[in-house]
C-alpha positions in Angstrom: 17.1 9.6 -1.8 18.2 12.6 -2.9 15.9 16.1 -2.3 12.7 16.1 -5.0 13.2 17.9 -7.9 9.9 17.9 -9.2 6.5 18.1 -7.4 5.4 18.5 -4.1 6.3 15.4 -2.2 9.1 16.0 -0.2 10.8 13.0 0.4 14.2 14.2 1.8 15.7 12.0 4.6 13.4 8.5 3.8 16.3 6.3 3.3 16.5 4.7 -0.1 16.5 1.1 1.2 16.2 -0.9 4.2 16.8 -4.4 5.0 15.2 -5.3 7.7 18.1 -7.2 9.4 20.0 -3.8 9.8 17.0 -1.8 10.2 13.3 -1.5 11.1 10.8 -0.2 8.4 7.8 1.0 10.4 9.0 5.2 11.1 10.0 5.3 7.2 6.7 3.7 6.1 4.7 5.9 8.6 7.0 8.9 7.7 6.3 8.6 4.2 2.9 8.4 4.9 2.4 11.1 6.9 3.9 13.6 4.4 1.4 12.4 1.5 -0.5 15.8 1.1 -3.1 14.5 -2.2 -3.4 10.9 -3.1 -2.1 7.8 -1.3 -2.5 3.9 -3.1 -1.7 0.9 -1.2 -1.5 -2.5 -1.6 -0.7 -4.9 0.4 -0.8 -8.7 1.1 -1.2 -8.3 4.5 -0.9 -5.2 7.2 0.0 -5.6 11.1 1.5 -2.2 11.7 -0.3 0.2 14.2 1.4 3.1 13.8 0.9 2.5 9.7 -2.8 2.1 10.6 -2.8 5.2 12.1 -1.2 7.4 10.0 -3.6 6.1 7.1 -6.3 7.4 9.3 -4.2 10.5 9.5 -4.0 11.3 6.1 -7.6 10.3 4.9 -8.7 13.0 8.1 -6.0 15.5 6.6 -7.8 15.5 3.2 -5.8 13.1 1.4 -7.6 10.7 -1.0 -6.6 7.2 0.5 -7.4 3.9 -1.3 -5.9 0.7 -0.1 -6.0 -2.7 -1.8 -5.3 -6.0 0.6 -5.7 -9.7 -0.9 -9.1 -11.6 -0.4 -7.9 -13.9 1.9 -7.1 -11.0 4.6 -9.9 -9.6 4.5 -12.5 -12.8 4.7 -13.9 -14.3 6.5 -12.9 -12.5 9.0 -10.0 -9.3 9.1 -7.3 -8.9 11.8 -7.3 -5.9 13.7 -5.1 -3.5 11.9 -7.3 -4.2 8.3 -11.0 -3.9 10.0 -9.5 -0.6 11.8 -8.7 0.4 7.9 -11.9 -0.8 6.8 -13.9 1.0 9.5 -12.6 4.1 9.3 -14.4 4.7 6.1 -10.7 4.6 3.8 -11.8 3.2 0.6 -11.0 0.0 0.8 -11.1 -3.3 -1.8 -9.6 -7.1 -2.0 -8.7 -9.2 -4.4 -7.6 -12.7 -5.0 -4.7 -13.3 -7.3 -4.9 -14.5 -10.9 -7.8 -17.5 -11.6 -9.9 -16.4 -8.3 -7.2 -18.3 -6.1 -3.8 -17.2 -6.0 -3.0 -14.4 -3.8 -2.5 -10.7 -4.1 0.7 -10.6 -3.0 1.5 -6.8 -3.8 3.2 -5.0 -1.3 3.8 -1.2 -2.2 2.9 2.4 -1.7 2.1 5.2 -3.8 2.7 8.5 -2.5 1.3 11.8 -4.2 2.0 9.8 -7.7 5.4 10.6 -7.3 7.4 8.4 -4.8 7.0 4.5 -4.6 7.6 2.2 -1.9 8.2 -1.3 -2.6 10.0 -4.2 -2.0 9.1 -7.6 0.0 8.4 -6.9 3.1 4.3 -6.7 4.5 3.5 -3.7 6.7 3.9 -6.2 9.6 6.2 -6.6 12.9 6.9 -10.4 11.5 8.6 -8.7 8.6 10.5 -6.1 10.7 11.1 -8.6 13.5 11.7 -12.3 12.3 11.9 -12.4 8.4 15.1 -11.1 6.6 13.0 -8.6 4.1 13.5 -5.5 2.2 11.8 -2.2 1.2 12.7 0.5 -1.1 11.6 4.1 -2.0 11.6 5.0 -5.6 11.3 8.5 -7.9 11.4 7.5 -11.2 8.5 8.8 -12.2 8.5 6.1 -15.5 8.5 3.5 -12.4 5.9 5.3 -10.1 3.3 5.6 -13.4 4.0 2.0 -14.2 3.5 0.8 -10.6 0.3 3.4 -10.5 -1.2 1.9 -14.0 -1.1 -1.6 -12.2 -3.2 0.0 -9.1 -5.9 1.2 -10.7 -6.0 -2.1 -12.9 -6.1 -4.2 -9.7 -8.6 -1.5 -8.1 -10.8 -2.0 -10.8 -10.9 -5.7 -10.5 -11.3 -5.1 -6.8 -14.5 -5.5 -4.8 -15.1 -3.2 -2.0 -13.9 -4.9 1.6 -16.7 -5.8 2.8 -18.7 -6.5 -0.1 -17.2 -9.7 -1.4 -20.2 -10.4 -3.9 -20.5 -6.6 -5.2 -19.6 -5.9 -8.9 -16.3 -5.4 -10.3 -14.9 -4.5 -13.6 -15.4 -7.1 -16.0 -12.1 -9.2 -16.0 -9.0 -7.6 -18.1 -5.4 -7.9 -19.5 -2.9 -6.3 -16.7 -1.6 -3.2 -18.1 1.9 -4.1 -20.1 
């Protein structure tokens, strides 16, 4: 990716894409993390990283607003590890099931700042580094980011806080187009 031209995330040196089969995905992830400096939005289907874990924790202590989303069916009834250590470290936090109550939020992606994306197929998991052929991707185009960034706060909305499975959520809506 070439040096930012706009903002203050610097995301010179993250690599523009990675396939997993050529190249692990945990140190860009946890680098891009670690550089967020105001606002970070997550979602993701499922999260087995440590070191992605950590750095979440990292940047909520550093002052950085943190919200991560993570599909109903990881987080009841009952969270692995790497989630409840999101969940307990007082991160906002909220899941969702997919369209109709039962499909599955199947998101994967990262915000950073409102200015870079990370997306692709790949969970934040060593199953998708180690033993699935997956792919991530770091985007600037900031038409991409906002669209990416209208869909979080739509699927925040609809979102009950983790923990709270029978707590009140926006009234159901139309995804943003």
């Amino acid at each position: 990716i070439p040096a930012p031209e706009r903002g203050d995330y610097d995301w010179t040196g993250l690599p523009a894409y990675i396939f997993t089969d050529e190249e692990p995905l945990a140190a860009p992830i946890v680098d891009a993390i670690d550089r967020a400096a105001s606002t970070l939005d997550v979602a993701l289907y499922n999260l087995q990283i440590d070191g992605a874990v950590q750095a979440l924790v990292r940047a909520r202590e550093r002052g950085v607003k943190v919200r991560v989303l993570f599909d109903k069916a990881h987080v009841y009834p009952q969270a692995n590890k790497q989630i409840q250590a999101v969940i307990d470290s007082g991160i906002e936090t909220r899941a969702m099931s997919g369209r109709g109550g039962t499909g599955a939020m199947h998101c994967k992606y990262a915000i950073f700042d409102g200015q870079l994306l990370q997306t692709g197929s790949a969970n934040w998991s060593g199953f998708a580094e180690s033993f699935s052929y997956e792919n991530i991707m770091f985007v600037a185009d900031p038409d991409v980011v906002a669209g990416y960034g209208a869909a979080f706060e739509w699927m925040w909305a609809q979102a009950r806080p983790a923990g709270q499975p029978e707590a009140a959520a926006a009234k159901p809506s139309a995804p943003p187009v």
